[in-house]
N, C-alpha and C positions, 0 to 999 in steps of 0.2 A: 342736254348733257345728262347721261348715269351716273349717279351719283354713286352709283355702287361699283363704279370702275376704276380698278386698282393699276395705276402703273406700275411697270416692268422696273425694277431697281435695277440698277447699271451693277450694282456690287451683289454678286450671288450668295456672297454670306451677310448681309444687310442686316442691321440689329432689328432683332425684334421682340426681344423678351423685355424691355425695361424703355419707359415712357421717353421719344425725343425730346421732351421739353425740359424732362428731370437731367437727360445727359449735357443739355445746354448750358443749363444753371451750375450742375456741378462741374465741367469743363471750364467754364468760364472763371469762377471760383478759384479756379486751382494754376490756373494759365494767369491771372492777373495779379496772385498772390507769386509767381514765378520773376511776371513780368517789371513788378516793383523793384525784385533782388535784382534781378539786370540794369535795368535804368539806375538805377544805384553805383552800381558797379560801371557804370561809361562813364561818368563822371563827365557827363557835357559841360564844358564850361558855361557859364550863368554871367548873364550881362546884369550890372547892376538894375534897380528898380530904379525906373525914372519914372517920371507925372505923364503919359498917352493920352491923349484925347484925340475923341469924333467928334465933327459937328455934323449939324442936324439933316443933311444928305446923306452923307455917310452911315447914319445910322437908317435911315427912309431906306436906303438901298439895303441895308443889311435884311432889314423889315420885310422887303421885296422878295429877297432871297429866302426867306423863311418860309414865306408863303406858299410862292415856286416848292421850295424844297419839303416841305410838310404834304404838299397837293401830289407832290412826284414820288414820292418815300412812300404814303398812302397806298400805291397803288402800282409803280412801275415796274417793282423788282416779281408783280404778280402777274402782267400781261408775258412773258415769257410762259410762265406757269399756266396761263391762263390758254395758251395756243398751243401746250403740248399737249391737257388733258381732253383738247378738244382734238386732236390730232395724231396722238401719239408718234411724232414724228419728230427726231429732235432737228434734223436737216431743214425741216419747216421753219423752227424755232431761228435759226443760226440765217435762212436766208432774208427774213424780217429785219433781224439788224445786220445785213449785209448792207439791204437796201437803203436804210437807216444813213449807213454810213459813208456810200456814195452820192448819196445828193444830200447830204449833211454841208461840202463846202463847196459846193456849186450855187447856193443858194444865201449859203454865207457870205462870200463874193458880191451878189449880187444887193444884198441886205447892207454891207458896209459901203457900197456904191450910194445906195441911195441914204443912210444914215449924211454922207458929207454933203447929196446935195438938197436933203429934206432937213430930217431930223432923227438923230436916234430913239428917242423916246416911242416914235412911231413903229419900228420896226420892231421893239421891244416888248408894244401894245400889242403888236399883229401875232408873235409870237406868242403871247400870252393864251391869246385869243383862238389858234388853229391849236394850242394844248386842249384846249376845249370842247375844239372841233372832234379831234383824233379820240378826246375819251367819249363823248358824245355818238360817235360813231362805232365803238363798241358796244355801247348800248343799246341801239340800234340793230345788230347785226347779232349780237349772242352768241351763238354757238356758232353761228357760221362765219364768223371772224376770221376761222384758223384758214379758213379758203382764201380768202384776200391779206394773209400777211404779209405775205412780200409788197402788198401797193399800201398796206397800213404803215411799215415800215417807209414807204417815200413821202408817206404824208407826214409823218414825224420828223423825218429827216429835214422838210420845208419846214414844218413847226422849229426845229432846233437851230435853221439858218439864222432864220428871225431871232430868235430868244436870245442867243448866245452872241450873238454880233453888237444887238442892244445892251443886255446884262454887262459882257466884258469890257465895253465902253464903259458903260455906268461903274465898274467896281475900279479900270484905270483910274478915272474922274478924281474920283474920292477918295484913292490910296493914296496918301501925298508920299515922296519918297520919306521923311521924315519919321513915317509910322506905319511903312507898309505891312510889314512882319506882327506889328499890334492886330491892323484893320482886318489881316488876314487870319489871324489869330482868332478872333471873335466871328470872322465867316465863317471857322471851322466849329467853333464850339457850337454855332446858329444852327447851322446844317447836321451838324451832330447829334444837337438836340432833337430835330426834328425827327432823321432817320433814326434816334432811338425810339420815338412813341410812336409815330403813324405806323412804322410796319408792325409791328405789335398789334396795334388798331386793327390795321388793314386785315391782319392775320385772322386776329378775334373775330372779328364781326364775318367773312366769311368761312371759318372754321364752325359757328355756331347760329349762325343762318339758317330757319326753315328749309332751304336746301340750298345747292352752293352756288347756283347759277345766281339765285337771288343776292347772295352773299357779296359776288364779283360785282354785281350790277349797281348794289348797293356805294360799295367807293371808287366803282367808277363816278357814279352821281356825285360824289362829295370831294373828289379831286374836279369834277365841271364848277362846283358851288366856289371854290379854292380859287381856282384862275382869274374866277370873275372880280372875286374878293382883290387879287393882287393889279386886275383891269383898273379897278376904281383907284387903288392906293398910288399907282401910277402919274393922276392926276396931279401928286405933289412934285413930280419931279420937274427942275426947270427944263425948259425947251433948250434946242442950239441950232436955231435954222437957219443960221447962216451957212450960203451955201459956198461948197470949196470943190475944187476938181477931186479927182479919185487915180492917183497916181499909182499903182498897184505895185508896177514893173520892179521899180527898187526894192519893196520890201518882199516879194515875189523870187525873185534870182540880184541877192547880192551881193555886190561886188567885191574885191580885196581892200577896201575899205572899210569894210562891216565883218570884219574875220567875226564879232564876236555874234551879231545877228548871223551869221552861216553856221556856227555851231548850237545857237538856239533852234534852227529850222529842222539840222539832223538830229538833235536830239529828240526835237518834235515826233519824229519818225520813231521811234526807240517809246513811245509812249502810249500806246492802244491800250495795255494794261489798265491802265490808271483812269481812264475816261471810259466808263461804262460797262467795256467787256467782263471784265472782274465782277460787275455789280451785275448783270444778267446770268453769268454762266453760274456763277456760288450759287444763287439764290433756285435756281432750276436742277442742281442736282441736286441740292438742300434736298429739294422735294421730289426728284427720284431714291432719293435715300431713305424717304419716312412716309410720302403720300400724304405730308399733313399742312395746309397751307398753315396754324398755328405755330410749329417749328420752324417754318420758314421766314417767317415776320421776329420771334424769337432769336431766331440767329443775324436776323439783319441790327435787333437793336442791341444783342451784345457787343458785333462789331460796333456801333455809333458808342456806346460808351466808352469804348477803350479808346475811339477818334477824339471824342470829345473832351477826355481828362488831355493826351497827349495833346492839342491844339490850346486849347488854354493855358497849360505849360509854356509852351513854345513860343505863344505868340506875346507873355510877358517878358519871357529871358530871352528870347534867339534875339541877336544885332548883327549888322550885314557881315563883320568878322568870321563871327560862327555859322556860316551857312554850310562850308564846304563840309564841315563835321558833323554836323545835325544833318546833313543829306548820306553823308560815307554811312553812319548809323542806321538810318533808311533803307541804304542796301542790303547789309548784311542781313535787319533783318527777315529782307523778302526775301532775299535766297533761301535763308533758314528754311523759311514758309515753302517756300517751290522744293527745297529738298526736303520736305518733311510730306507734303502732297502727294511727292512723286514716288515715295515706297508703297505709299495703299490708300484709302479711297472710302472712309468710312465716316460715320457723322461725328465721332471725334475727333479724328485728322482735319476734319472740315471744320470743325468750331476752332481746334488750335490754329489752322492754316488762318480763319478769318481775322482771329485776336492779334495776331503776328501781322497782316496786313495792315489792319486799321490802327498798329501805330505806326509802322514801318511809311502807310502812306502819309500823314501829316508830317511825321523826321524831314521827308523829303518834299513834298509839293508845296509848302508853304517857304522854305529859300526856293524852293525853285521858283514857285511865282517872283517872289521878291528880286530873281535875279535877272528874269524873265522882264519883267516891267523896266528897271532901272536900263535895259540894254536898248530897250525900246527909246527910252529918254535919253541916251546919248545917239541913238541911228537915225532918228526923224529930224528931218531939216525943221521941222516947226511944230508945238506941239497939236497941229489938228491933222498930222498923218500918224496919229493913234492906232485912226481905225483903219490906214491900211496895212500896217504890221500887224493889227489883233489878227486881222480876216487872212492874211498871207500866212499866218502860222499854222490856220488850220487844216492851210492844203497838205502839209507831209503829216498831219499827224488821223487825219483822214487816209494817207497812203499807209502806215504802217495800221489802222484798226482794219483795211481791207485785206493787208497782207495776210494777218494775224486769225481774223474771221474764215478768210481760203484755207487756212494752214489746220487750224481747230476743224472744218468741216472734212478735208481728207484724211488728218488722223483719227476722226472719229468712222467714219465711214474706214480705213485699212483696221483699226486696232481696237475699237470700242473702248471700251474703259479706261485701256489702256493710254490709247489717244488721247482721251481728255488730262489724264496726268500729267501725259507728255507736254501735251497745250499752255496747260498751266503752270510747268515746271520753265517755262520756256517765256511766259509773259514776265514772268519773275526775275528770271535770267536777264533778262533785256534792259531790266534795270541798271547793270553793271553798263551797256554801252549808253545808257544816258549820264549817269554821272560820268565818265569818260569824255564826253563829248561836251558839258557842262565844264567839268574842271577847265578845257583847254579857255575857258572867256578870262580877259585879262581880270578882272577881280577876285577868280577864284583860282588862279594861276600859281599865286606864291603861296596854299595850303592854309591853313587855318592856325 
């Protein structure tokens, strides 16, 4: 790799007279001191404090998730970054997680099969393990990675069948309905925490690296060191090998008895935004905007802080009452975000656009899990078909991140810069047809 080679900024009048990392800080500064005066002004209503407690799986899993998340935040919002400067193609970029996200629930499928007649834990492990594999194999390959991204992308896609088939068992497990809106509360602050400091790290250490190829290679290594670390801590989790058939088909295409599972399935669809795309595509114009991987680990961990105050919040005050409100609140303000994106294209619109998301997404995804799980626990004839509602849900929401991915690569390829607005102004948008399709489940039916 040249390390003297300057990417093509997508915006032709790109800032460049005054430092990206000085406009992060002040941005972020001025947008959170904004952002206080509004959550002020909603006046969510506030569930008394009650006594929440985890016991000691619950917290192991949380543990588990840090790891994961510390090991992925490190380094994932940079392998995109990492395939255009080897490439400068962004259609390269965009068909890695194309691939990603087509054999993402094919392989889910097949992982929740064998989770009921093995064990979850195993499939969880295997996932752990091919995260491994995948950063392993960029180290290996270097600079000529960008040439195999579309099969890096389906090896990820098998790594994420496994991890996330395991993992979403393990966090159903542990959420009791009792405290789920708590347990997921402290998922968000875990993960929060994490995506504030790794990408920072990740940022640093190859920003300031003897040169940058070394930099990348660098945590690559240290997300392999990470995997292995959560390989071992896995040990604690108990087994469930009792083995049960794998009935798919109900939780797959169901019937007028499950009105409120068929409007969590299209919602599903309504949701590519929020799983991933948002986290690749920010972080990769970040860096056609500045050229500087230290700007773009900066912008990952202002977003995590604003995730992390707004999930803490939420996950001590929201009760299953307040969900429909704390999610209405959510939308409004990603649309802001998408209308604010969609006028121009610059590394302030991008830090405001990120700060508006990262609360906009905890308002919303933490009722939504909450509402998400509790539907599951009235649709399953018994609770060990968990895992085939977890793995059925991910088929439409797999269909709408390929929709979404198709959509983002022909309006980049008709309209350039403008496409991508459009894209984004559009992921945001989509938001309104999932709480739409949310409100219709009889719990959130009669408003908040």
């Amino acid at each position: 790799m040249n390390d003297q080679t300057h990417c093509t900024c997508l915006n032709s009048n790109k800032i460049t007279h005054e430092n990206p990392v000085s406009q992060l800080v002040a941005a972020a500064s001025a947008i959170c001191q904004q952002g206080a005066c509004f959550l002020a002004r909603a006046r969510l209503p506030c569930a008394p404090m009650t006594a929440k407690r985890l016991d000691f799986h619950a917290w192991l899993v949380l543990a588990l998730n840090a790891l994961y998340t510390i090991a992925d935040a490190l380094c994932s919002i940079f392998v995109g970054v990492y395939f255009w400067k080897n490439s400068l193609d962004f259609q390269l970029v965009c068909f890695h997680y194309l691939a990603l996200y087509l054999v993402t629930p094919v392989v889910f499928l097949f992982a929740g099969w064998y989770s009921q007649a093995r064990d979850r834990v195993h499939v969880f492990r295997l996932g752990l393990a091919l995260h491994a594999v995948f950063y392993a194999s960029l180290l290996y390959l270097q600079e000529d990675s960008a040439r195999y991204a579309p099969h890096l992308g389906a090896l990820l896609g098998v790594t994420w069948g496994f991890f996330w088939a395991g993992n979403n068992t393990f966090n159903f497990d542990v959420a009791k309905p009792e405290n789920r809106e708590y347990y997921f509360g402290w998922l968000g602050v875990i993960n929060g925490a994490a995506r504030l400091v790794a990408p920072m790290m990740g940022g640093v250490l190859i920003g300031f690296a003897p040169n940058t190829e070394s930099g990348y290679q660098l945590v690559f290594f240290l997300a392999v060191v990470l995997y292995g670390g959560a390989i071992v801590l896995s040990a604690w989790v108990p087994p469930d090998s009792t083995r049960r058939p794998f009935r798919i088909r109900r939780a797959l295409f169901p019937g007028r008895d499950q009105r409120d599972w068929q409007w969590v399935m299209l919602a599903a669809m309504t949701l590519a935004g929020s799983f991933n795309i948002f986290h690749f595509l920010l972080a990769l114009v970040m860096y056609m905007q500045t050229s500087d991987e230290v700007s773009v680990g900066g912008f990952a961990a202002v977003q995590a802080l604003a995730a992390i105050v707004t999930s803490y919040l939420l996950g001590r005050l929201i009760v299953p009452r307040q969900r429909r409100t704390a999610m209405l609140w959510g939308v409004i303000l990603l649309f802001a975000a998408g209308v604010l994106i969609g006028f121009d294209l610059t590394v302030f619109t991008l830090v405001v656009f990120g700060l508006l998301r990262s609360v906009a997404q905890p308002l919303f995804s933490i009722p939504h899990w909450g509402v998400r799980f509790e539907v599951i626990d009235r649709c399953a004839e018994n609770p060990a078909q968990r895992i085939e509602y977890l793995s059925a849900w991910e088929v439409p929401l797999a269909v709408g991140r390929i929709l979404m991915m198709g959509a983002l690569v022909l309006l980049f390829q008709a309209l350039g810069e403008t496409g991508l607005r459009v894209a984004l102004f559009f992921l945001c948008a989509n938001r309104i047809l999932t709480y739409l399709c949310l409100t219709r489940i009889s719990s959130l039916r009669k408003g908040p």
